[in-house]
C-alpha positions, 0 to 999 in steps of 0.5 A, a space after each residue: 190837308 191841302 191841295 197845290 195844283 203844279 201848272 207844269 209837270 215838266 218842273 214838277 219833280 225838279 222843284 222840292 217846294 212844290 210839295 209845300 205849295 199853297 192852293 192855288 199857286 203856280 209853277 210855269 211854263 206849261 208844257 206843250 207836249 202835243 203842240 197846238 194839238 189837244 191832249 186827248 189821253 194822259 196815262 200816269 205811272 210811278 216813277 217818273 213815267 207818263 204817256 201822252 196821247 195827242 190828237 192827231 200827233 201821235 203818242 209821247 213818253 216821258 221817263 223824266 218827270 217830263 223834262 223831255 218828251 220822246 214820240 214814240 210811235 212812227 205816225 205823227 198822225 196817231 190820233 189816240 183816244 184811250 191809254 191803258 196798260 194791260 193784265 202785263 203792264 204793257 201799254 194800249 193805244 186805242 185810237 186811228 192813223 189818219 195815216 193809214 188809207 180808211 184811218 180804221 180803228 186800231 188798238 195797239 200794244 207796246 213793250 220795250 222787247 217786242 215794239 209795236 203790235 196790232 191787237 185788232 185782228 179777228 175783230 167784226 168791225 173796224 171801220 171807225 176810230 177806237 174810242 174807249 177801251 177798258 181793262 179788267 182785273 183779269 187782263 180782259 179788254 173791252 172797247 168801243 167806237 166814236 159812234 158808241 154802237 160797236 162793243 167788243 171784248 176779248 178774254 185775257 187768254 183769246 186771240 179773237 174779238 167778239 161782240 157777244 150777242 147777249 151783251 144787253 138784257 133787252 132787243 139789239 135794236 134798243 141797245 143803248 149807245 156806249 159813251 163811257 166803259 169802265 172795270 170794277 169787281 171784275 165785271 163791266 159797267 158803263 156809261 149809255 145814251 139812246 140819243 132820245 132818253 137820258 143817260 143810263 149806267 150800265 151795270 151787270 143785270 144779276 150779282 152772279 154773272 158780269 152780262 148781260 148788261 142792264 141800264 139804270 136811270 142815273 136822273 130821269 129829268 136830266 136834259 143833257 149828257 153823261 160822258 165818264 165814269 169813275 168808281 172810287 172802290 172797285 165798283 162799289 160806288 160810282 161817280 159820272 159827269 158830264 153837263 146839261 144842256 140849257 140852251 144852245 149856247 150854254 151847258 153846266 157841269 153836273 156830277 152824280 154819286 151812286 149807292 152801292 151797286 148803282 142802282 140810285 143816284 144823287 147829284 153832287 154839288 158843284 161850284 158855280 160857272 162849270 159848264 162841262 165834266 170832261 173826266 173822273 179818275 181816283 188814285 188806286 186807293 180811292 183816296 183823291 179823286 180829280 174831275 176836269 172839265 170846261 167852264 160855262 164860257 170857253 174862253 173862261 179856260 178850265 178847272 180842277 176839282 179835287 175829292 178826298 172823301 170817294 167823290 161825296 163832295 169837291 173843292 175847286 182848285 183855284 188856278 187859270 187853266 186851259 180847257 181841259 180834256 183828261 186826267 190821271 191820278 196817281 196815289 199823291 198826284 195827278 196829271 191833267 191834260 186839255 186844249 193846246 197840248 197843255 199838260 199839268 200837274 197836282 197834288 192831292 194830300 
């Protein structure tokens, strides 16, 4: 196997010896899609399609492999968080309109018939960004604010958002703040910090039931930051990373690997030099994972790590590349994005 990281997804499609590239090479220009503004959501589709979030410019479409990006929001001042696409196949927006007069939070759906919809009607509190947002099996959403501390889930088939008062197993007032959230066998789990202790995963408390939630120690030693969360399987296994603080000048990335469940962890080792995991995602099948981050010195740009084995171990993809925020992955390919409106493309088979 082998892996080409593609510099540029605007000529992605367009080259057929991309697909014969050895590790390593590249292909420019690079692709600006939000400006000078950073790439804070990419969402990959098959077929040429992929969404853009930026980070206050807006949300793009590309349904050309990225020859041309189109905005496809009125406010080129949507500052977007988290893509997704629910139970329907329409996409989610989570982020604000720093617009709008508050620049409350806002989730919005959007389909080719019907345009634009708020989905936050009914919910307790939106005086603050949208930050994540996840999806179950069944169409359910669950979200988050910038502060962590503001979880609401709706049913596929409610109107309302709730915060349900027995979300955590253990007093509200020790609940953890919610840094991460993901789906896997039809239940919640995430990522979870309390400022003073390290990070927890969050995982259904009892087999028979997805809440309450408990938290689990990922690594009672780390002094540092856990801020994504990616599973391989359906929630079998879990991958989270993040960094560890060594100073104030400096961090190195860290990456940790469940047993099944998630009740232990083991770190995973990494190349020398990284200095923050900013994101994990797996191609539906699990087959290729991709972690991207930032290197110990922000001028030293970003990287790319590419698993084949459901996250056991990882190779660096050999390329000078701006720091990078987020990636997508589809089931032979992936999409990355990070500083500059930079946005790439790999490989991974």
């Amino acid at each position: 196997m082998s892996f080409a990281l593609v510099a540029s997804f605007l000529l992605a499609c367009a080259n057929p010896s991309i697909e014969d590239s050895q590790p390593g090479e590249i292909v420019e220009p690079l692709t600006a899609a939000c400006g000078h503004q950073p790439v804070r959501a990419l969402l990959a589709l098959p077929g040429g399609e992929a969404w853009v979030g930026c980070g206050d410019g807006g949300v793009l479409r590309t349904l050309d492999a990225g020859e041309s990006f189109e905005p496809m929001h009125a406010s080129r001042q949507l500052q977007v968080n988290a893509l997704a696409l629910d139970g329907d196949g329409a996409l989610l927006v989570c982020g604000r309109d720093l617009a709008s007069r508050g620049a409350d939070a806002l989730l919005l759906r959007f389909t080719e018939r019907r345009g634009w919809e708020s989905l936050l009607a009914g919910a307790s509190r939106t005086d603050d960004a949208c930050a994540l947002l996840a999806v179950d099996s069944q169409g359910g959403l669950a979200l988050s604010d910038t502060r962590g501390d503001a979880l609401l889930l709706r049913a596929a088939d409610a109107q309302a958002w709730q915060q349900p008062p027995g979300w955590w197993l253990g007093a509200p007032s020790q609940a953890p703040r919610v840094w991460d959230l993901q789906s896997g066998g039809g239940c919640w789990f995430g990522l979870g910090a309390d400022l003073v202790s390290p990070p927890v995963f969050l995982r259904p408390a009892s087999t028979q039931r997805c809440l309450p939630l408990r938290a689990v120690a990922v690594d009672p030693g780390l002094a540092g930051e856990l801020w994504t969360l990616a599973s391989p399987d359906d929630g079998e296994h879990w991958l989270a990373g993040g960094r560890e603080l060594r100073d104030e000048a400096e961090s190195a990335g860290v990456l940790y690997r469940s047993s099944p469940g998630g009740e232990r962890w083991r770190p995973v080792p990494l190349p020398l030099g990284l200095g923050w995991v900013r994101d994990l995602d797996f191609s539906p099948s699990g087959a290729c994972g991709v972690a991207v981050g930032s290197r110990t010195r922000p001028e030293e740009g970003g990287f790319v790590l590419v698993s084949q084995d459901g996250g056991r171990s990882w190779q660096e993809i050999d390329a000078q590349l701006p720091p990078l925020r987020v990636v997508s992955v589809l089931e032979q390919g992936f999409l990355v994005g990070g500083e500059l409106g930079f946005v790439g493309r790999g490989r991974c088979w």
